[in-house]
N, C-alpha and C positions, 0 to 999 in steps of 0.2 A: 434634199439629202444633206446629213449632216457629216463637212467632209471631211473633219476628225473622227470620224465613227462611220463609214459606211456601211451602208446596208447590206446584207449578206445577199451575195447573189443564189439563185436558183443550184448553181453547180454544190458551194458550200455547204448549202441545206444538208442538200446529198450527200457530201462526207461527211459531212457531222454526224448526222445519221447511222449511216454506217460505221462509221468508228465507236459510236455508244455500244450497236447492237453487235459488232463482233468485243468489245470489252463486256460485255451482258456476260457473256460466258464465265467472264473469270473473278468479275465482280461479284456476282453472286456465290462465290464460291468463297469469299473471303471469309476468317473467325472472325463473330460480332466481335471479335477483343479488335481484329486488326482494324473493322471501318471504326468502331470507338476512337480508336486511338487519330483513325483521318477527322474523325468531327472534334474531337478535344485541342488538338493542333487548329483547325482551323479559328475556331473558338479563341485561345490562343493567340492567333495572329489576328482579330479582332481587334481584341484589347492593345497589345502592341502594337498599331498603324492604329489606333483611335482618333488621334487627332489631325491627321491625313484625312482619314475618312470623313469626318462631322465635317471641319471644314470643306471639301470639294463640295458633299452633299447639300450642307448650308447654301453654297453657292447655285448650284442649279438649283433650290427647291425655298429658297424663302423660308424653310421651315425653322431657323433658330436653333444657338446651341444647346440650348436645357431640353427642349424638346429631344434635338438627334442624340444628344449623349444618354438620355434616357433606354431610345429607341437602340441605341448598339449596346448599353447593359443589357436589354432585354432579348436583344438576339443572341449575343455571347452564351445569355444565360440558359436562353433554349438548345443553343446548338448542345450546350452539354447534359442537356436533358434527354436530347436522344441519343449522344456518346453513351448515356447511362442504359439506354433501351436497347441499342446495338449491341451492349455489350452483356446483357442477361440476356437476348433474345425470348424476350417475352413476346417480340412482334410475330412468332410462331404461332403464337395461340393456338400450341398440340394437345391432341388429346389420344385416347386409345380404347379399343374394346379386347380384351384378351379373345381368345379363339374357342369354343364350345365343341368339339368334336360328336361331342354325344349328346347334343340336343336336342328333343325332340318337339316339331317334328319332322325339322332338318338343323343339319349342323350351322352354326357360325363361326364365320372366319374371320379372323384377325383383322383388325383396322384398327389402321392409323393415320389423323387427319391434320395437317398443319398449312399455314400458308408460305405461299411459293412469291417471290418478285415478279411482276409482269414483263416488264423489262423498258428499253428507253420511255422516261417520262420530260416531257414537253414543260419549262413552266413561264407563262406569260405574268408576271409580274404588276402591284399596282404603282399608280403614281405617286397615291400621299403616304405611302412608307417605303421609301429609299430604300432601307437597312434590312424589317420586319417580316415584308412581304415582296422581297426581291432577290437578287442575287443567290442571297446567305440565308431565304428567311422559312419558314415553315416547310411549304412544298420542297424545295428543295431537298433539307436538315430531312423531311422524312423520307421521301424517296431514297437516299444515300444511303437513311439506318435501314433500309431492308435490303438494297442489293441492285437498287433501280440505276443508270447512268441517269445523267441528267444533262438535257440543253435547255439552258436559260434565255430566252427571246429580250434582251436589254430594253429596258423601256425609253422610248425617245428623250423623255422631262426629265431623266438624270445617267443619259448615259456614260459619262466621265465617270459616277459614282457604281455603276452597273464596272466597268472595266476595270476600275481597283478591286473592286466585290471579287470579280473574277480573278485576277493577279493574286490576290491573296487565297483563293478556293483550290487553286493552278497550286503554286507554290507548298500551301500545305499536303496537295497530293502527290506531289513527286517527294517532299520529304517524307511521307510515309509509305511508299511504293505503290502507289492502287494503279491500277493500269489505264494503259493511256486511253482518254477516250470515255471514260467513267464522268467526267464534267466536261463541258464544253459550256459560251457562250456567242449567239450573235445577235448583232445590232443590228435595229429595223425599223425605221420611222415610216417605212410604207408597208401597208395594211398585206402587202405581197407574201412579206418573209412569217406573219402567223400564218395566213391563211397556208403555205406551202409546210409548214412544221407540223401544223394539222393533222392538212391531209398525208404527210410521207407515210409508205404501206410501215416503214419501220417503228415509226412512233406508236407506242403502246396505251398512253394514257395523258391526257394536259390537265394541268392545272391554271386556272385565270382568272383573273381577279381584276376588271375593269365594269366597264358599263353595261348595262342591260342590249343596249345596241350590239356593242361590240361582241359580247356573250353569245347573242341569238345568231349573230352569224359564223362563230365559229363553230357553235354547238351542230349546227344545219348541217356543217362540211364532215364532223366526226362520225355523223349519224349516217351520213351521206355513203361512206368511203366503200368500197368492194368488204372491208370487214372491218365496223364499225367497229369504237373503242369508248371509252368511258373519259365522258370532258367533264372534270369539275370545276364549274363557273360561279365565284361568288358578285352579286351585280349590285345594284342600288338596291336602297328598303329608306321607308319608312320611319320606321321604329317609334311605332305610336306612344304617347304616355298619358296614360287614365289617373284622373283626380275623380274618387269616390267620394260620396258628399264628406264621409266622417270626416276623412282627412283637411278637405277645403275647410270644413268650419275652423278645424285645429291649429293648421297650419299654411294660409293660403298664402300670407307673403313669402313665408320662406322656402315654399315649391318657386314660388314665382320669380324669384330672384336665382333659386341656384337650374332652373331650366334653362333659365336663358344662358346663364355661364355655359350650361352644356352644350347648348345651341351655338356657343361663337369657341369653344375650344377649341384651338387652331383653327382658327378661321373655319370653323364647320366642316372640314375636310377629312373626315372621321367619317366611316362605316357605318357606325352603331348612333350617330347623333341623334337626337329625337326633334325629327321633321314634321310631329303634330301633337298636339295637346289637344288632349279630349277633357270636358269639361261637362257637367248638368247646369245650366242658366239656371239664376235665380237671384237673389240674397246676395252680396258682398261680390259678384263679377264684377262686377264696375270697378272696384277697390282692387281686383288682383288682376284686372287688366292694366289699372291704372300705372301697378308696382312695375309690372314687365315693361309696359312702355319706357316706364323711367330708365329700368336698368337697360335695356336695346338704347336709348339714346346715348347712354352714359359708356355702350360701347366703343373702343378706339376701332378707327378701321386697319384691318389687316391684310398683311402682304399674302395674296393667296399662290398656289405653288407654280403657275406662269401664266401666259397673256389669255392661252387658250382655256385655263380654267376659271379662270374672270370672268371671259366675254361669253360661257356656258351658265355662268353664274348669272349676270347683267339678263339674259336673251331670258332663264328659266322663272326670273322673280317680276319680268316683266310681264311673265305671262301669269303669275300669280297675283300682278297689280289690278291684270285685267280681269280676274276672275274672284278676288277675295279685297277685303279693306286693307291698305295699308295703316296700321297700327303706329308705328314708329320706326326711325331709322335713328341710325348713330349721327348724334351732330355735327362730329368733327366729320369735314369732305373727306373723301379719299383721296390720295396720288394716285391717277392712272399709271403713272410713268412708273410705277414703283408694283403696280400689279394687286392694289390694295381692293378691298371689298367693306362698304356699310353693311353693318349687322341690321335685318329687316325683320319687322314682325308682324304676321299677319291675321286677319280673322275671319271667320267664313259659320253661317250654319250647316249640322250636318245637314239637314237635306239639302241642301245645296254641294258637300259634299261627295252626299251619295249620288246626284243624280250627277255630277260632271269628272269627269276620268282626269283630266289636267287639275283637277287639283289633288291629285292624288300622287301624280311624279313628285319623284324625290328631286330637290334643290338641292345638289352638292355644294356647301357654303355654308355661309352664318344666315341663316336665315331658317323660320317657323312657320308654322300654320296654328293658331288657338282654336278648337271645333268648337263649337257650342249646341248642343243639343236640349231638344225644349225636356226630357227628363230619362227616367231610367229605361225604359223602352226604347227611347231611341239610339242610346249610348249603346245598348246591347246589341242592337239593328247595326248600327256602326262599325261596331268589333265583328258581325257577321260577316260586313261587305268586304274587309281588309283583305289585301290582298299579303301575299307571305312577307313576313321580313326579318329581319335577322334576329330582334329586340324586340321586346314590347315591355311595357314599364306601368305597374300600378303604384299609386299612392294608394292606402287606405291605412283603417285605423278601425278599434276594435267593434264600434259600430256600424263598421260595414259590412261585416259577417257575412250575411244572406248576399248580399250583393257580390261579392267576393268570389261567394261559391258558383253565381252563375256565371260570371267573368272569367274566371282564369281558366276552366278549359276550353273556352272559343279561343284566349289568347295563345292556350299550347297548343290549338291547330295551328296557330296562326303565326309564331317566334319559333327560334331555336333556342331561344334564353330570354325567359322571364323574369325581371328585376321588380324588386322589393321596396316599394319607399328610397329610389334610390334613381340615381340619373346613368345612362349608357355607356358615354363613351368610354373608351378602353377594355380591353381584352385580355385577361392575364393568362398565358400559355402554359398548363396544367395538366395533368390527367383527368381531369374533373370540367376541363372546358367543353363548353359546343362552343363554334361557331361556325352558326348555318343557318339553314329555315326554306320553307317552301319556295315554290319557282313566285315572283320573279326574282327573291332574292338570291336562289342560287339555283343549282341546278339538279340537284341530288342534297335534297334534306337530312338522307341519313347518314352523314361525313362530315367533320369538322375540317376545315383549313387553316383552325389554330391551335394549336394543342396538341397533345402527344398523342391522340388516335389519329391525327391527321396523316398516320402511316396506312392508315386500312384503305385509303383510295388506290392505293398502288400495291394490293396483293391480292390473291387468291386463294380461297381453299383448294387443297389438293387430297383424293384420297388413297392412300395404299391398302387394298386387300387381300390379306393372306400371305404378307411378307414375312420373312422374320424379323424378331425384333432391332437387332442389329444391320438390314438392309439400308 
């Protein structure tokens, strides 16, 4: 236990809880102007404690300050994105039927249909965004614009930056009144304090955003409980990326050089990174094997975000040494001491990776899988076997037309966001985003947990018939 941060005991759970679900009552009652005005203040106090913030966070997470200061423009800039949605209430999404008395050949009556806040929402947080997808970051921001209380479970890997997150979340709600009990946070480095957040009969709905591990066993206890409730878990993926022959002819160095960028952007500890390269053998591989080598060696190693996701790192690529060729590594050694990681590149046939499941886990890191498949058949056999992920990424180019057409809807079975001649990482939080995809990338394909529909996890339609219209 961390004894700056203790773990929240079993008793805490319990009030915490309970204090969400009796502020349930009165939060949900607030004008979208008033939570607006709690998300815009927060937002707000953001930017003013910014470099408080980057710095602590820096500190627990290796991640660098161009990175975090990036990562808190971009939260700021969501939280006012949903100040914006909270305060037109368009998270309503009402509609109506006027009332038919004399219809035959019976009457119909009046309806009117909108959604309702579910009430306390749970949000277990990830490790490699401090800022984005923690405290302050999506689940949260949406839960809030509809009416939801919120207890945030701190993540161990930066919870100094989890307790400012929270001071400044605290602070912007008492200076704009919201009732007490509307946020809460606690800290929990043992697996006790989710699993007990869970299962509490008052917790309405979680959001979580860690490992496919950790995922399955929380989703087990929700489904579990006297009355079950909706976990949305976004877990590990893939995120395959397909080079169609046109494209390979046209352009094969320079897929091949800016992949691998993709592959070690921040040290591969990115969601959406592309953990395999699909490829048809032939012609010029040698050559764009050759480029990617070059560029993984010409890799610096980098600080990854602590001991424990290094040594997941080390244990998952070792098990990809023993299953696929190692291709190249970055020349410069690593600092253990320092928590750093070699950018790794590996290579494997598909049928060798259709027929073995381990090489199909995602390596959270800088590290690849090259496929090579003996031609169009098999590439397509390939995309069939994939299992969900959050990404999938073609190159192609106008000769690949026909090919194209038979690809991309195995891949929209198979991603919640299909990318274009273009590499993964990053997520820009829009109206217009998915981020999701089939189990095992997440838990519920049809919800974003980035972007501004990521309010619809935590509401309900509700229907009124035969009220008036002023009811």
């Amino acid at each position: 236990m961390n004894e700056a941060f203790p773990d929240a005991t079993t008793a805490e759970v319990d009030i915490t809880l309970r204090a969400a679900a009796q502020a349930f009552h009165s939060f949900r009652k607030l004008s979208g102007e008033r939570r607006a005005t709690f998300l815009e203040t927060i937002a707000d106090r953001l930017e003013s404690n910014s470099e408080e913030i980057i710095s602590l966070a820096d500190r627990e997470t290796s991640l660098g300050l161009p990175r975090l200061e990036m990562e808190l423009r971009r939260t700021a800039n969501e939280t006012r994105l949903f100040a914006g949605l909270a305060q037109s209430e368009d998270w309503l999404e009402s509609r109506s039927d006027e009332a038919e008395s004399d219809r035959i050949p019976i009457p119909k009556p009046a309806l009117q249909s909108n959604n309702i806040p579910l009430g306390p929402v749970v949000v277990i947080g990830a490790c490699n965004f401090p800022l984005a997808i923690s405290v302050v970051g999506t689940d949260t921001m949406s839960a809030l614009t509809v009416g939801c209380p919120v207890i945030v479970k701190a993540h161990p890997g930066h919870p100094g930056t989890c307790a400012k997150l929270s001071e400044i979340v605290k602070e912007a709600a008492m200076k704009t009144d919201m009732p007490s009990g509307a946020f809460s946070l606690l800290q929990g480095k043992d697996h006790r304090v989710s699993r007990e957040l869970v299962g509490h009969p008052l917790t309405r709905a979680v959001a979580f955003t860690g490992s496919l591990q950790g995922g399955r066993a929380l989703a087990t206890i929700a489904a579990a409980r006297n009355e079950p409730i909706p976990f949305y878990a976004e877990m590990g993926s893939l995120n395959p990326l397909f080079i169609l022959p046109g494209a390979f002819r046209e352009r094969s160095d320079e897929i091949a050089v800016g992949y691998v960028g993709a592959v070690n952007l921040f040290a591969g500890q990115m969601c959406t990174k592309p953990g395999a390269l699909v490829l048809i053998d032939g012609p010029g591989v040698d050559t764009f094997l050759s480029t990617a080598e070059e560029a993984t060696r010409a890799q610096p190693p980098i600080a990854m975000l602590n001991k424990g996701i290094r040594e997941n790192y080390e244990t998952s690529t070792k098990t990809l040494a023993q299953k696929a060729e190692l291709l190249a590594e970055s020349e410069t050694p690593p600092e253990i001491s320092r928590n750093e990681a070699a950018s790794r590149l590996f290579a494997t046939e598909a049928r060798s990776f259709l027929a073995d499941p381990e090489l199909r886990a995602e390596a959270f890191g800088p590290a690849s899988l090259i496929i090579k498949a003996k031609d169009k058949e098999e590439l397509l056999e390939l995309a069939r076997q994939l299992e969900g992920n959050l990404t999938a990424t073609l190159h192609a180019e106008d000769a690949d037309e026909k090919l194209v057409d038979e690809i991309l809807p195995i891949l929209e079975q198979k991603a919640g966001r299909v990318l274009w001649n273009g590499f993964p990482p990053g997520v820009v939080p829009t109206q217009s985003t998915h981020h999701g995809g089939p189990w095992p990338a997440t838990t519920d394909s049809r919800h974003t947990s980035i972007g501004l529909y990521g309010y619809r996890r935590f509401v309900r339609q509700v229907c009124r018939q035969g009220f008036p219209k002023d009811a």
